[in-house]
C-alpha positions, -999 to +999 in steps of 0.1 A: +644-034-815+617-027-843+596-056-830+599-042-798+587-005-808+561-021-830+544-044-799+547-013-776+529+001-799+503-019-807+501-025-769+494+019-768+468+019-794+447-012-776+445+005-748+438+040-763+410+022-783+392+007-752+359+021-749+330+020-716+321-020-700+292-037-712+267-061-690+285-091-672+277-124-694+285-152-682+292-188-703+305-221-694+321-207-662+339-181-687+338-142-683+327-124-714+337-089-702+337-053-719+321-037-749+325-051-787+358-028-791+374-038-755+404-060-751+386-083-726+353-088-752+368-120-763+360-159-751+386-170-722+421-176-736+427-217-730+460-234-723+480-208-715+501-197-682+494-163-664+527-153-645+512-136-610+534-110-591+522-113-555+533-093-522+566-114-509+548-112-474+516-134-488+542-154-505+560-162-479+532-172-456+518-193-477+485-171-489+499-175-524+500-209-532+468-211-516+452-186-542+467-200-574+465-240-563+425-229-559+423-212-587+444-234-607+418-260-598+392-239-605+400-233-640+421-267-652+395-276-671+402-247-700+438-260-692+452-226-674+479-222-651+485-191-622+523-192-610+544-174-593+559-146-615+591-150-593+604-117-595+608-085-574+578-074-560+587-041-566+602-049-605+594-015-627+568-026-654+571+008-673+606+000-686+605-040-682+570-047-697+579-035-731+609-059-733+586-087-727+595-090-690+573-083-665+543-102-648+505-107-662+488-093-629+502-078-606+500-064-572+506-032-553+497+000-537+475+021-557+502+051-561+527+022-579+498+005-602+485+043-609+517+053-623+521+025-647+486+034-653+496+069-667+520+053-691+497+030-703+516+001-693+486-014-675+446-020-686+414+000-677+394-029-667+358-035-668+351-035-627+315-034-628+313-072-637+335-088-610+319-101-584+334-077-555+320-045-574+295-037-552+308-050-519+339-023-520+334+011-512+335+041-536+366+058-521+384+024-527+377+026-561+385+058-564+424+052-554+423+037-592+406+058-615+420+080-639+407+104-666+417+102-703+401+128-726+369+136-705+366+095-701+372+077-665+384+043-667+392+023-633+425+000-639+429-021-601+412-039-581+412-026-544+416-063-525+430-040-486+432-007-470+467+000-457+473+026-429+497+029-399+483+009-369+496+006-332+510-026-323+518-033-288+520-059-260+497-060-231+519-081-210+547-051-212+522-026-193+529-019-155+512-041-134+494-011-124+485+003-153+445-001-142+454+022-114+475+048-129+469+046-166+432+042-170+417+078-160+387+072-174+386+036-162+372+018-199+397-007-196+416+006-223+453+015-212+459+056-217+490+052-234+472+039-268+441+060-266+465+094-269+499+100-278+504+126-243+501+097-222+525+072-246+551+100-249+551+102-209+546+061-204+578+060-229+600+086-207+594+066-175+598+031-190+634+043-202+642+059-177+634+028-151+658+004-171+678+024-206+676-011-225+642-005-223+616+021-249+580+025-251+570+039-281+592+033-315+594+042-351+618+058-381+610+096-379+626+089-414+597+067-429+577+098-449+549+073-454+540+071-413+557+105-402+535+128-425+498+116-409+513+135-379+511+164-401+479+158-422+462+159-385+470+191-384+457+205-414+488+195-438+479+170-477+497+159-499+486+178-532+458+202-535+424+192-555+418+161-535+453+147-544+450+157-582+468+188-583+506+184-582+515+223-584+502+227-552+521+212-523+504+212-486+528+199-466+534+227-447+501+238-443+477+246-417+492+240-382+508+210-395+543+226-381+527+210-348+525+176-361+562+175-368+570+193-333+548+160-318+573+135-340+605+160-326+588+154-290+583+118-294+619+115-311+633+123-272+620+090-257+636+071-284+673+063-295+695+073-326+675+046-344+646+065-351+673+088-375+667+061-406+652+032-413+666+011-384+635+007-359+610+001-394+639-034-400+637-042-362+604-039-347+596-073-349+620-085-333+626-055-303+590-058-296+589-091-295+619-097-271+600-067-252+628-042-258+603-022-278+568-016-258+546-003-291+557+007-328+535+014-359+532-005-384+508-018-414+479-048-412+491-072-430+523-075-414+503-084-382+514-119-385+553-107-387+550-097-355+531-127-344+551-155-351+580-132-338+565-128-302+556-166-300+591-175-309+599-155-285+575-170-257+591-207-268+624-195-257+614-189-226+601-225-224+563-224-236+551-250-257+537-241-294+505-242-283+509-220-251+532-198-272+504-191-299+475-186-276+499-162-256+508-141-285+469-142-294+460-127-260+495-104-258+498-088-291+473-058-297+471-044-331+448-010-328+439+022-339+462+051-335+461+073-308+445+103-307+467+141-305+468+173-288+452+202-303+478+224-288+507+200-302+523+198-270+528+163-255+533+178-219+502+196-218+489+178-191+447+189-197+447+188-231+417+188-262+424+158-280+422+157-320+421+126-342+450+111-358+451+114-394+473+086-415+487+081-449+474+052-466+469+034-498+445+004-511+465-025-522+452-044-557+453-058-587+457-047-624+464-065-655+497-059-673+489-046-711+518-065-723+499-100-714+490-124-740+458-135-721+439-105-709+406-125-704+424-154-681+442-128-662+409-108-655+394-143-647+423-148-620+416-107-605+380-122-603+387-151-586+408-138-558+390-108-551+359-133-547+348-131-505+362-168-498+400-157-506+393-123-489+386-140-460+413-165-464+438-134-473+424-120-437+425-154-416+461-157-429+477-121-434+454-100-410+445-071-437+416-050-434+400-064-463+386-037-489+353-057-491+326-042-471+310-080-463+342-096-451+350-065-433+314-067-415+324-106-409+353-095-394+344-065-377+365-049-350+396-027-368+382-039-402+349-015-397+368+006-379+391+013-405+359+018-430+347+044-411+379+063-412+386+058-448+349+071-449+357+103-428+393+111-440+409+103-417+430+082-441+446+100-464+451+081-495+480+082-517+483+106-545+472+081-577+493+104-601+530+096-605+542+129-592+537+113-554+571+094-568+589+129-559+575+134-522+596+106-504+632+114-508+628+159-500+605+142-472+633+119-459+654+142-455+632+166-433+620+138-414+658+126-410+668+161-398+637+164-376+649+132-357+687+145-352+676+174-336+665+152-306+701+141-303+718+175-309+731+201-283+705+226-276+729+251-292+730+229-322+695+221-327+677+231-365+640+230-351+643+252-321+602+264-320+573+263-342+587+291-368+614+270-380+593+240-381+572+258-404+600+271-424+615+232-426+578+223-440+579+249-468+615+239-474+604+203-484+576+214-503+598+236-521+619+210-529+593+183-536+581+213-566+614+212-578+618+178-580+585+176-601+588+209-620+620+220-626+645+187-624+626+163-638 
């Protein structure tokens, strides 16, 4: 126990002593990073193993071993190794680091590496001397900052912008559809361009055959729900997201956003209560049960090699089956909403869709041994050829401006809305721990109501929406104030 205390300890004073990043130097294919008092100021650490903690989805198609079998190659000749930290990608570093267990670098959402970043459990890094610095954007960088004593130190490397996206198939749309849902004939179907049209395309498409839904999603997923809110005028904490004490989920008119989710809850089934529809969308679309769900990038390729799986079984070859699925699946921006709120208005003023999202990175656990190879690694595979191999093999919306430009399409797309606010990044303060469960349950009771008799229903107008709202805000101060 004493040796324990004495290298968390020692671990806390580092990091308290690290002071601003110097110049980039470069030697021998080495990087000499930091000022004469920083951890990373030393030469590159030789023969030694860095364990990696990686997202289970690039794991498990292949992305990984990919990264660290070129990196690995890369840097054999000072006799380092990258593998696979084998552990739960969602492990908690705050009480595991200090007991020696726990990964060298790691990656997550900002909100998870921020947290650990509060403790001190993970280390400011010296940014400016990687080679992505300047390709990604301010607001990306600023999902990992944090202030200590009038000093701002940045401690993750943005590598992709996460945000809800549509996903739906094109060969699901009425044969028709050019005819009766394309008013303004741009060759875009109506029902992905504004959520009136999908709540009405979902009605019809159940009610023609009840094995059959258009749009679906968990009302009871807090991180895709609240944008419906946020579009409305509702945040997360005041200050720009810095300011815990003040809670803005219920304000504006964001009691409209959640009467849009209780409206679109209608067209769906008792799935939508938990977390049911989130497990099974990529299967249900791809067997064409579900017409459209939302869902993040990089899980683009889930649904993917669901639908050509599907396609096989109905006797394609592979080929036919994966340039099918290429033509078939659409992955796009959300739709846009109803000023009024009201998904029956039928000549509505349309408003854009606001969305939670984060910027998914790396950091550098303070309990490593080898804080230069592990910053060497972060380098490495935020450089633009693994970006690009990440997108080619994950489909993320790469945080680097230059592989987003190569890209283009959603990538830009999704620039420009990180740009405008339109995505609303995750709280990089550990308080945003406290908003999910008090927002689960809202969300959870929202969806019931859809399933209720009228007699029995919680959320009967706009009122006790609003009420509902300050209800979970309430709760989400008391989880942060008063119980904690």
């Amino acid at each position: 126990m004493k040796k324990t205390v004495a290298l968390a300890l020692a671990s806390t004073m580092l990091i308290a002593s690290f002071v601003g990043c110097g110049k980039s130097e470069e030697k021998s294919g080495t990087t000499k990073a930091g000022g004469e008092n920083s951890i990373f100021s030393g030469e590159l650490e030789e023969n030694v193993t860095i364990q990696v903690l990686e997202n289970d989805t690039a794991i498990s198609k292949g992305y990984f071993s990919q990264l660290i079998d070129a990196f690995n190659k890369e840097y054999e000749k000072y006799g380092i190794t990258a593998v696979d930290a084998n552990m739960d990608q969602y492990l908690d570093l705050a009480n595991d680091g200090p007991y020696g267990y726990g990964p060298d670098v790691l990656y997550q959402a900002n909100d998870v590496i921020m947290q650990y970043a509060q403790g001190k459990h993970i280390l400011p890094l010296p940014v400016e001397q990687l080679d992505c610095y300047s390709q990604v954007p301010e607001a990306a960088w600023d999902a990992y900052k944090v202030d200590v004593d009038g000093q701002t130190y940045t401690c993750g490397v943005p590598v992709n912008v996460q945000c809800p996206m549509m996903y739906y198939r094109k060969d699901l749309l009425p044969e028709d559809w050019k005819e009766n849902w394309d008013k303004d004939g741009n060759d875009t179907p109506d029902m992905v361009e504004n959520w009136n049209d999908m709540y009405k395309f979902s009605v019809a498409r159940h009610s023609e055959d009840s094995n059959k839904y258009g749009y679906m999603k968990s009302l009871y997923d807090v991180y895709f729900s609240s944008g419906f809110l946020f579009s409305y005028g509702g945040y997360i904490f005041g200050d720009n997201n810095t300011n815990p004490e003040n809670i803005g989920f219920a304000a504006g008119d964001s009691k409209k956003g959640a009467w849009v989710l209780s409206q679109l809850a209608t067209a769906m089934n008792e799935d939508c209560i938990d977390d049911t529809i989130t497990t099974n969308a990529y299967s249900k679309l791809a067997d064409g049960t579900y017409f459209a769900t939302l869902s993040t990038p990089d899980t683009y390729t889930t649904f993917y090699d669901e639908l050509v799986g599907n396609y096989e079984e109905e006797g394609l070859s592979e080929e036919d089956a994966k340039a099918k699925a290429d033509e078939k699946l659409v992955m796009t921006a959300l739709p846009k909403l109803p000023e009024s709120g009201d998904l029956s208005d039928e000549n509505p003023s349309f408003i854009d869709s606001k969305m939670m999202g984060g910027v998914n990175g790396y950091a550098i656990s303070s309990y490593t041994k080898s804080p230069n190879a592990c910053l060497a690694f972060v380098d490495f595979a935020t450089k633009y050829e693994m970006i690009m191999l990440r997108n080619e093999t994950l489909g993320i919306s790469p945080a680097r401006e230059d592989v987003a430009k190569e890209v283009g399409g959603l990538s830009q797309e999704m620039f420009a809305n990180l740009e405008k606010g339109n995505i609303v990044l995750m709280p990089s303060i550990k308080e945003v721990g406290q908003i999910w469960t008090p927002g689960q349950t809202f969300f959870t009771d929202l969806a019931k109501d859809a399933f209720r008799a009228e007699t029995e229903k919680k959320y009967k107008d706009l009122d006790s929406l609003q009420t509902g709202l300050e209800d979970m805000s309430q709760q989400i101060h008391d989880a942060i104030f008063t119980l904690e």
